[in-house]
N, C-alpha and C positions, 0 to 999 in steps of 0.2 A: 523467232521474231513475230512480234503483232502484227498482223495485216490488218486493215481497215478499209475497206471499199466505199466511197460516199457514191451512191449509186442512182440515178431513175430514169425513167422512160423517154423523157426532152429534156431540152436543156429551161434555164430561166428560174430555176426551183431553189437557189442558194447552193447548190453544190462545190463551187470552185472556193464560196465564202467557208462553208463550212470546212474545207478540209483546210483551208488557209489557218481558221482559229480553233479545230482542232491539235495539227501540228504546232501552232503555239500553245497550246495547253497542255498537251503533253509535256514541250521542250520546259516551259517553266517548272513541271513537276521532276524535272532531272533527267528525263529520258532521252537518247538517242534519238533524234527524229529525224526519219527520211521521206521528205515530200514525192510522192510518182505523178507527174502529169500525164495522163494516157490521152489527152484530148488534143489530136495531133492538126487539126485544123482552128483551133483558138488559142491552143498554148495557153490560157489564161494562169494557171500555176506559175511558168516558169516568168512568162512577165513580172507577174505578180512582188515572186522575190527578186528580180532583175531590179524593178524599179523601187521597193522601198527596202531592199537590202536585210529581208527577213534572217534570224539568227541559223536557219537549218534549211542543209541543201536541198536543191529538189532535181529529179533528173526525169527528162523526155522520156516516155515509153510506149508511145500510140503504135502498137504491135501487138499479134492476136498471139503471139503467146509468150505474154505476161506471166502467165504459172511458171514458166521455163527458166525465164533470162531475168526477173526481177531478184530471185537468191543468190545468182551467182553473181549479180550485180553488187548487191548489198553484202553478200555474205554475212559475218559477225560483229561488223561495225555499228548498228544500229538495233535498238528497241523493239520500235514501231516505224511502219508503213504506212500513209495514210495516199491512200489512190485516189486521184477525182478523174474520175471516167468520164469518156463523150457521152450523149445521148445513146440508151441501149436500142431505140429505134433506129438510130441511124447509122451507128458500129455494134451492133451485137458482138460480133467475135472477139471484139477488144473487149469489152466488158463480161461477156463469159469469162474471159480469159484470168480476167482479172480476180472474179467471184471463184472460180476456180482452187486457188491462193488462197483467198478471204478467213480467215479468223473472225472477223465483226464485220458486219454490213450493216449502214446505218443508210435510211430514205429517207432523204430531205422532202417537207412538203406539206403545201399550204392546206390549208383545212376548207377546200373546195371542190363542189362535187365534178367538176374535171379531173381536179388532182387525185382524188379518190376512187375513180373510176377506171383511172392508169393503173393502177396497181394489181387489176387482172394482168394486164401484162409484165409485170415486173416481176409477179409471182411465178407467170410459164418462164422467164428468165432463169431466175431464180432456180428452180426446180432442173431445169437444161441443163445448169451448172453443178448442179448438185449429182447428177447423174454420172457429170464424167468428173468427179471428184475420187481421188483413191479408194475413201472411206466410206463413201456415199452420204457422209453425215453434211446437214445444210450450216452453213455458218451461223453465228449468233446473230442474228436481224433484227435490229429496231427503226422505227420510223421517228422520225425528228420533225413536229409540227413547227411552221414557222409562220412570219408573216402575220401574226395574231396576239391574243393575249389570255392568260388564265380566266379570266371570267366571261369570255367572250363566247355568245352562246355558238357559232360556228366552232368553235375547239371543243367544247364541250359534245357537241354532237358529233364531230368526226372522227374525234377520240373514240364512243363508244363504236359507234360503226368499223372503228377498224380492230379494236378489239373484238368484238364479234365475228368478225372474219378472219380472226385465230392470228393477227399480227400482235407485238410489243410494240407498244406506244412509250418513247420516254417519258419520263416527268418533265423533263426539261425543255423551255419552250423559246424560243427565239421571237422577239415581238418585231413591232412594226418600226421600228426606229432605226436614224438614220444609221447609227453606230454600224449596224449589219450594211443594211442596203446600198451603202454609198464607202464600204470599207476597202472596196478592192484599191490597190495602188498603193496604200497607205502602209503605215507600220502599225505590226497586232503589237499591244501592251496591252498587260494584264488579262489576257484572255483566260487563264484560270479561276477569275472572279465573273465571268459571264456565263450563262446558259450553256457553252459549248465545254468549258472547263467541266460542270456538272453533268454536261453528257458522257464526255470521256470517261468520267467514271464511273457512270451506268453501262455505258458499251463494256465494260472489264468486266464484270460485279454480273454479265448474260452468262447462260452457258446453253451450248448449239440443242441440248433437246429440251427446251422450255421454247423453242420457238419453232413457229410453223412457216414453211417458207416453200 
């Protein structure tokens, strides 16, 4: 099974959005999808499909060991996993727990030098989990710029900066529009024709040592 961790350092970065229209991207391309909400003080996942009745289950898991109890949970019913984790400041152990598991880790995040600056620690995260991984191999990691646009010189510039600092940057960029920022509640259609649909299949298309983590 796919694991996919939507992972960073505080909350407010799109994380809950993005794993919302990732698991629709997925599920339109025919896949098994199992949504994990591990964020046990917002629940924002499992609201999420409560209230607009999304086509693919999602089940509670804010517990530090995620590597453990999420396979036996799922077992061979499903594809992909897509996790939207708490803040890893404020539950690490949940979100190690989680990376731990991880196949694909993707970091939502806007092209600012706060947001940029987090990513020292998402990388000792990172690495933490890497270490108590069986294999010791780090998952496929990309960052997901959002909150901007292609020609905007802010994405242009934190693009290269985080390239330089040995991360994958996708191609695919999530802009400033309402569609994302105001999607929670709502019902995802057609999310395999937006930026998130495009990213799912950059996140497949990584593989774990092309990427520094």
């Amino acid at each position: 099974m796919i694991v996919i961790v939507v992972a960073n350092l505080k909350g407010g970065v799109l994380k809950t959005t993005s794993t919302g229209f990732l698991c629709q991207a997925f599920h339109e391309s025919g896949l098994r999808v199992l949504g994990v909400d591990a964020d046990g003080e917002n629940k924002s996942l499992q609201a999420w499909q409560a209230d607009a009745d999304l086509p693919w289950p999602v089940v509670g898991m804010a517990v530090s060991n995620i590597h453990k109890t999420l396979p036996g949970v799922a077992g061979d019913l499903y594809d992909v996993a897509v996790i939207d984790t708490p803040p890893m400041q404020a539950q690490r152990g949940t979100v190690v727990s989680a990376l731990r598991l991880a196949t694909h880790v993707m970091i939502p995040m806007a092209p600012t030098p706060i947001e940029f600056d987090r990513l020292i620690e998402v990388r000792k995260v990172l690495n933490d989990a890497t270490d108590l991984r069986p294999d010791g191999i780090p998952p496929a990691t990309a960052i997901m710029l959002n909150r901007t646009t292609r020609k905007a010189t802010p994405q242009i510039v934190y693009r290269q900066l985080c390239e330089e600092a040995g991360w994958t940057v996708l191609d695919a960029i999530v802009g400033t529009g309402q569609l994302y920022t105001q999607a929670w509640g709502s019902p995802i259609r057609r999310a395999s024709k937006t930026p998130f649909g495009d990213a799912a299949n950059e996140l497949l298309d990584l593989e774990p040592e092309k990427v520094t983590a």
